[in-house]
C-alpha positions as CSV (number, residue, x, y, z in Angstrom):
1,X,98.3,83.9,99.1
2,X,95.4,85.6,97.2
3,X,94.5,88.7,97.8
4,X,91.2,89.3,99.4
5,X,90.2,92.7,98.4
6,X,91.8,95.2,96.6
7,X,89.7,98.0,96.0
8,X,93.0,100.0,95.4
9,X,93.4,97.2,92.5
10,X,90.4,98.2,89.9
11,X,90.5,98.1,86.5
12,X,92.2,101.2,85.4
13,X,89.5,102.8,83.3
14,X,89.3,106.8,81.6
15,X,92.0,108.9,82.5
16,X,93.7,106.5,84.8
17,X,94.3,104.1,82.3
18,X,95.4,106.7,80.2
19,X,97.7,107.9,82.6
20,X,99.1,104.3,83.5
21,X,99.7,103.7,79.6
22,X,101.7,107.1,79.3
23,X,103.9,106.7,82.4
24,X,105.0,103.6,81.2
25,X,105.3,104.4,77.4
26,X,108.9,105.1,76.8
27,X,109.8,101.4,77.4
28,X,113.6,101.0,78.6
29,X,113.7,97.3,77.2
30,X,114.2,99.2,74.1
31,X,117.6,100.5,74.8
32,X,119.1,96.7,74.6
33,X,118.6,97.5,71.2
34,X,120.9,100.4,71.6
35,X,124.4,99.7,70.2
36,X,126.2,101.9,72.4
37,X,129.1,101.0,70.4
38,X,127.9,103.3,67.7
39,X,126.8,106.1,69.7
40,X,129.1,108.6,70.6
41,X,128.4,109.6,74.4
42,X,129.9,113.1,75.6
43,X,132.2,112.7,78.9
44,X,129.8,115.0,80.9
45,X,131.1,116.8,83.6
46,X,129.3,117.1,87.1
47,X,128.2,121.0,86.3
48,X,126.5,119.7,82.9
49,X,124.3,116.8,85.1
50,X,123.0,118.9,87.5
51,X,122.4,121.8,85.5
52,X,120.5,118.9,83.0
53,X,118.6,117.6,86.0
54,X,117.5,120.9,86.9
55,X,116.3,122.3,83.8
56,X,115.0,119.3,81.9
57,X,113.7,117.1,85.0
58,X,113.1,119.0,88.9
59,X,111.7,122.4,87.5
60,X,109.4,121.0,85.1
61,X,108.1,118.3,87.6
62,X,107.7,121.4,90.3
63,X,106.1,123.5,87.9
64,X,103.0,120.3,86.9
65,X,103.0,120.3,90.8
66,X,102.3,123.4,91.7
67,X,100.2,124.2,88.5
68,X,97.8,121.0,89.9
69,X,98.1,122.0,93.3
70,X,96.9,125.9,92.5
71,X,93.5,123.3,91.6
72,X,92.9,122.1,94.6
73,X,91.4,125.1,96.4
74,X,89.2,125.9,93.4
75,X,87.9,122.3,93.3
76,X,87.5,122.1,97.1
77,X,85.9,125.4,97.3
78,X,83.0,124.4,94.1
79,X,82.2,121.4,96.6
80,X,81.9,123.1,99.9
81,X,80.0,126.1,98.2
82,X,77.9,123.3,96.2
83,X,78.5,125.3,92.9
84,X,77.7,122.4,91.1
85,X,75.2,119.1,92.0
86,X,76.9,117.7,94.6
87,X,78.1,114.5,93.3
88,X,79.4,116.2,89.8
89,X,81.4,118.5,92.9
90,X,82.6,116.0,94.7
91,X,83.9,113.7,90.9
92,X,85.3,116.9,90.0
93,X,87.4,117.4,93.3
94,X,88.3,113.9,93.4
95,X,90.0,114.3,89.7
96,X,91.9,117.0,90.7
97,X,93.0,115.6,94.3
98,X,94.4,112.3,91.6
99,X,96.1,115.1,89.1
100,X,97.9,116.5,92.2
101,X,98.8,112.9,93.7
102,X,100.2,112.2,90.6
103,X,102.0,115.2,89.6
104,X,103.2,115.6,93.8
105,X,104.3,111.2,92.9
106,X,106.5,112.2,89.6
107,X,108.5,115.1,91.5
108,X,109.1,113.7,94.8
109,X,109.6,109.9,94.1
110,X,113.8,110.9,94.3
111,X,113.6,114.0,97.0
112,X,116.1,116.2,95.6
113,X,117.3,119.7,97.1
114,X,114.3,121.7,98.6
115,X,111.9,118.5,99.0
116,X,114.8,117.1,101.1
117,X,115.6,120.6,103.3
118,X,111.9,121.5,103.3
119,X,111.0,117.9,104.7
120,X,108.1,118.6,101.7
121,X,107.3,114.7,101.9
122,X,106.1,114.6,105.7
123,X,104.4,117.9,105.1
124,X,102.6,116.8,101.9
125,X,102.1,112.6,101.9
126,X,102.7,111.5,105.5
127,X,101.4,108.6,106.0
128,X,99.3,106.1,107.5
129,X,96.9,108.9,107.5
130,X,95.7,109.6,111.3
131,X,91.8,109.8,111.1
132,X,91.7,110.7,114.8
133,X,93.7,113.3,114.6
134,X,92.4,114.6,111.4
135,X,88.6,114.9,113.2
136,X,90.4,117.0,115.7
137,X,91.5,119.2,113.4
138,X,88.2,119.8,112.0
139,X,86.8,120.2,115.6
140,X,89.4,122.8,116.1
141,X,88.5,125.1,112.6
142,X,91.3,126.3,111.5
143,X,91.8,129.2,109.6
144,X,94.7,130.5,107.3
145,X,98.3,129.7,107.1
146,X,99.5,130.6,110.6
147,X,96.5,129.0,112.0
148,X,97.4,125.6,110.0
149,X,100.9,125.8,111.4
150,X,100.0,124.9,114.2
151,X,98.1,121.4,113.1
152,X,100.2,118.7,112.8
153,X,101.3,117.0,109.5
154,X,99.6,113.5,110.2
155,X,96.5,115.5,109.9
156,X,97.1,117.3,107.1
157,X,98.6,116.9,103.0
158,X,97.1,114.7,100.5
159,X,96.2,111.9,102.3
160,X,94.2,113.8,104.6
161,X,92.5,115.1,101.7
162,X,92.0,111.7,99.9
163,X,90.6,110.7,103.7
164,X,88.4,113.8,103.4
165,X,86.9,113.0,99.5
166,X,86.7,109.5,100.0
167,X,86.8,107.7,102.8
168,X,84.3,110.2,105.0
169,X,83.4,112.5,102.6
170,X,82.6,116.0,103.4
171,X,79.7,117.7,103.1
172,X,79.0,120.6,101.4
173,X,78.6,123.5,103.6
174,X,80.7,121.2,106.8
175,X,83.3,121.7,109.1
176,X,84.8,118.9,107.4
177,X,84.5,120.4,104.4
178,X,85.7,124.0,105.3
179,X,89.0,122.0,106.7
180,X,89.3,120.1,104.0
181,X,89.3,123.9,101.9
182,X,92.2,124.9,104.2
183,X,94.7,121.5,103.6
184,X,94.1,122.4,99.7
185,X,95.5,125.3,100.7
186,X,98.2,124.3,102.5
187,X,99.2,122.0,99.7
188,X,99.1,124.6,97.4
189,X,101.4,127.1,99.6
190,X,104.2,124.5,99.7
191,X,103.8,123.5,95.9
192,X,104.4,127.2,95.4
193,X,107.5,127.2,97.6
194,X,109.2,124.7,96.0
195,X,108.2,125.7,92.6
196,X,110.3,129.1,93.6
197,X,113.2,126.8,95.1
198,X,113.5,124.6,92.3
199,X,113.5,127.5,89.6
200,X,116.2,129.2,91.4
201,X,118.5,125.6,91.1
202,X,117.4,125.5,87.1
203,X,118.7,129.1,87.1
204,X,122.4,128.5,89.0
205,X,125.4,129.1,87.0
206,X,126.3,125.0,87.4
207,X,129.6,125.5,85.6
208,X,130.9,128.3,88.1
209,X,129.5,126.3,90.6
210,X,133.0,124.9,93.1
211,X,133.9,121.4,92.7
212,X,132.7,120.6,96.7
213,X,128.9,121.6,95.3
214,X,129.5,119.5,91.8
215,X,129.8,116.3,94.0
216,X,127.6,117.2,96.3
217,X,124.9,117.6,94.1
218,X,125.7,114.1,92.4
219,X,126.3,112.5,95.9
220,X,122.7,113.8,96.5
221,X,121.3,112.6,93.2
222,X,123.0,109.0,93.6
223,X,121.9,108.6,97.2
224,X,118.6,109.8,96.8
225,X,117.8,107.9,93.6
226,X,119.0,104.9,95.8
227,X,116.7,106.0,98.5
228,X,113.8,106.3,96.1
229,X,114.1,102.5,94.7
230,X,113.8,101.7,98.3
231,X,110.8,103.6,99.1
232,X,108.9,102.3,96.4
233,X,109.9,98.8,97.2
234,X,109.9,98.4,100.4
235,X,107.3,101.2,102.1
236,X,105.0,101.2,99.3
237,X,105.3,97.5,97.7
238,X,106.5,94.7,100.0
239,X,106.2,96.0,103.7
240,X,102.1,96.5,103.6
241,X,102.2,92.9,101.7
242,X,103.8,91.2,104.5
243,X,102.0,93.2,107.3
244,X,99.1,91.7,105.6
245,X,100.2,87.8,105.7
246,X,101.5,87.9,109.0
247,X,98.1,89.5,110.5
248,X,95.9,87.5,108.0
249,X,94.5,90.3,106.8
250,X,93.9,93.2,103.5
251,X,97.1,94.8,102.8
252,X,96.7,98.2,103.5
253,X,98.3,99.9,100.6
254,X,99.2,103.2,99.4
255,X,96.5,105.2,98.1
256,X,93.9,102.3,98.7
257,X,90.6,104.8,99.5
258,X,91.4,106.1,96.2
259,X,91.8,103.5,93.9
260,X,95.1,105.1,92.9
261,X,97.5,102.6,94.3
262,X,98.6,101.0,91.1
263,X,98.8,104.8,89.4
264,X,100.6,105.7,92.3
265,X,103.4,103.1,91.8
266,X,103.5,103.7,88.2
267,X,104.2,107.8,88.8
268,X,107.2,106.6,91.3
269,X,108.6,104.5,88.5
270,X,108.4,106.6,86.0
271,X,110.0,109.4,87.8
272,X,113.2,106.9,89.3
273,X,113.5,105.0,85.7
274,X,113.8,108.3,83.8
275,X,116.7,109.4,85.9
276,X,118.2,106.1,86.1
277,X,117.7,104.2,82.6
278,X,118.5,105.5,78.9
279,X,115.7,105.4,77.1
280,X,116.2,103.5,73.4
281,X,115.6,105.7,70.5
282,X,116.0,108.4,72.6
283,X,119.4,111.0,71.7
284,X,122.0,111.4,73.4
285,X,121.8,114.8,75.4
286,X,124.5,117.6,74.4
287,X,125.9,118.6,77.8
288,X,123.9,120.9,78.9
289,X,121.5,121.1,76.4
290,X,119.2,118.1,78.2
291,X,118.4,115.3,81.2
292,X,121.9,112.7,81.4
293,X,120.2,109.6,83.5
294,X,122.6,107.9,85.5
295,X,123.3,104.8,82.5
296,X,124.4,108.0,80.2
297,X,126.4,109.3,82.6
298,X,128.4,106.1,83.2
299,X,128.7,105.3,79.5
300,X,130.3,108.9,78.9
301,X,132.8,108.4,82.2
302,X,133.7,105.2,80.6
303,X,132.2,102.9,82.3
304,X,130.0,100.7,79.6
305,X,129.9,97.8,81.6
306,X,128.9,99.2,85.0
307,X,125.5,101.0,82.4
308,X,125.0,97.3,81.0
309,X,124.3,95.9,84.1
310,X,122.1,99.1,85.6
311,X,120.3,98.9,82.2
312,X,119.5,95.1,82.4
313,X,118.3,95.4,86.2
314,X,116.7,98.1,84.9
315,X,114.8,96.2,82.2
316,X,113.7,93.5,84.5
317,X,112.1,96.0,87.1
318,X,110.4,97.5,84.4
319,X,108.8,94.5,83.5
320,X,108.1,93.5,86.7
321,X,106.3,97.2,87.8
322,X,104.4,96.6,84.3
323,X,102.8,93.4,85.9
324,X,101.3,94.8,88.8
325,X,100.5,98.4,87.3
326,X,98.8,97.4,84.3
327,X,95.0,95.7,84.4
328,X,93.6,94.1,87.7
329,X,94.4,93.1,90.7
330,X,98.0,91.4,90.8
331,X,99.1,88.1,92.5
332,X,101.3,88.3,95.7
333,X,103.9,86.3,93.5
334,X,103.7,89.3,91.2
335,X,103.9,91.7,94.2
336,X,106.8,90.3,95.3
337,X,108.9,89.5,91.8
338,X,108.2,93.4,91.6
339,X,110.0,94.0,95.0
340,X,112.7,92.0,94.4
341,X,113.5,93.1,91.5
342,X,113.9,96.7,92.6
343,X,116.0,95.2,95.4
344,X,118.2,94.0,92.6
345,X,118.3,97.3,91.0
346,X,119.3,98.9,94.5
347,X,122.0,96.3,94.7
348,X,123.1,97.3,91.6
349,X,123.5,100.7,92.4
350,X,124.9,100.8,95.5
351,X,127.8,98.3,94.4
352,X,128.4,99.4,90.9
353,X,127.2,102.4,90.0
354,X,128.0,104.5,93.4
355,X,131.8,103.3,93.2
356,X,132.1,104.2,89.8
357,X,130.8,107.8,89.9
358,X,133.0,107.9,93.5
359,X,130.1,108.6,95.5
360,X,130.0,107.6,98.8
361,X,126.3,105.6,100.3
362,X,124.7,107.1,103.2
363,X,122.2,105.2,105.2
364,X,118.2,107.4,104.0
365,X,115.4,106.7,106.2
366,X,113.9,105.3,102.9
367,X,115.6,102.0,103.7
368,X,113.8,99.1,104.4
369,X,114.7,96.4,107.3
């Protein structure tokens, strides 16, 4: 099957390029080169992985979040006001809706602590956007936080702003518009919150922390990493693919109005391979002193065998999300080599890597059927 039009598929050109390139720079195929043999590997304890993943990998993530986000009003507000000709407005607001997608992509692809108890992806990306119900938000004019309580999520986050720059844009001076200022603010208020949530987890005492939390907070990280491999595949990748074949029709992907759907997967992937794959070249962490992925973690438990084969399924997912996020428009094949492979990678985890680390699976509405 060819695909008939993929809008979401351009060329990446300018800063999307640039961005493509840089999520996918630290190439994992170079840690085959890695003779782990060589390399001595600290036996981490649970305290010194969390406390690595907070400081090194959730807070810093929250922090570009909320720092993009804190952009949104200023760049909605220049193009309702029309501060600037209205097509530079509407460019500039566009870039900075893509910086916040992005950014919002690299923290919440593995939902961790406060995106989890916060629900922060349905209030932030739910998706398929609801265009009917984003119109009757506009026709009702919200006005402030309290007032935007009271709309419902479908209408609301980033895809209702990438609805409201791109698909209908609004006008300058609109009710759209003026709604479209109050979801940039409602984005920004919840990038805030868990900027404050995820700098008070950087900031725990990890090593006081009792050994209930410890493997709670690594049953969390396992699980969730699992659930994130599965929500790339499956929700993102495969499922609009098929949807597409079986109604002989587009696929409606991710981020399609936008032209950001092969960015988009590239941010997820970046954010689930550095927490899962060693990176070649790269040292090896002091505990405490830096981010442990999960192969790390398993070569310092003793467990070389179990990292070989999460670094090789690693490898060939890489390759495979390098296909279809690099240059034009993939194949289907290509789609699909990409979702399987991540499949493998899940596979992977959930038989090897889970029993190893004595972490027990839990079903995650991230999981495909």
């Amino acid at each position: 099957m060819k695909f008939r039009q993929l809008a979401a598929f351009g060329p990446l050109r300018g800063a999307a390029w640039a961005l493509a390139l840089g999520l996918l720079a630290g190439d994992p195929a170079a840690a085959q080169n890695t003779d782990w043999n060589q390399v001595a590997v600290p036996n981490y304890s649970p305290a010194s992985v969390l406390q690595g993943l907070h400081q090194h990998w959730t807070l810093p993530r929250a922090d570009d979040f909320a720092r993009q986000a804190q952009g949104l009003p200023v760049a909605v507000k220049a193009l309702c006001e029309a501060q600037a000709p209205a097509g530079q407005a509407l460019a500039a607001a566009r870039g900075q809706w893509q910086s916040t997608a992005h950014a919002w992509e690299r923290l919440s692809a593995v939902a961790i602590g406060p995106l989890v108890a916060r629900r922060s992806q349905r209030q932030i990306d739910f998706s398929p956007t609801r265009p009917g119900l984003i119109e009757k938000a506009i026709e009702s004019g919200p006005g402030g936080a309290q007032a935007m309580e009271r709309i419902g999520t479908p209408a609301k986050g980033l895809p209702a702003l990438e609805w409201l720059l791109w698909t209908r844009p609004a006008a300058p001076g609109s009710a759209a518009c003026r709604y479209a200022g109050e979801v940039a603010l409602d984005v920004e208020r919840e990038a805030l919150a868990l900027q404050r949530e995820f700098q008070a987890l950087a900031g725990a005492d990890w090593p006081a922390a009792g050994p209930d939390k410890l493997a709670a907070g690594v049953g969390e990280l396992v699980n969730q990493w699992v659930g994130g491999l599965e929500r790339l595949r499956w929700a993102q990748i495969e499922k609009p693919l098929r949807a597409a074949k079986s109604k002989g029709g587009a696929p409606e992907w991710p981020r399609a109005a936008s032209r950001q759907t092969a960015a988009s997967w590239a941010a997820q992937w970046e954010a689930l391979r550095s927490l899962g794959l060693a990176t070649g070249g790269a040292q090896v962490p002091l505990p405490g002193q830096g981010l442990v992925p999960l192969e790390t973690y398993l070569r310092g438990k003793g467990a070389p065998e179990v990292a070989d084969a999460l670094a090789a399924a690693g490898r060939q997912a890489d390759l495979r999300l390098q296909k279809i996020t690099r240059g034009p428009a993939p194949a289907a094949a290509a789609v699909l080599e990409a979702g399987r492979a991540l499949a493998r990678l899940k596979r992977v985890a959930e038989g090897e890597v889970a029993p190893a680390l004595d972490v027990g699976m839990g079903f995650s509405d991230a999981d495909g059927d």
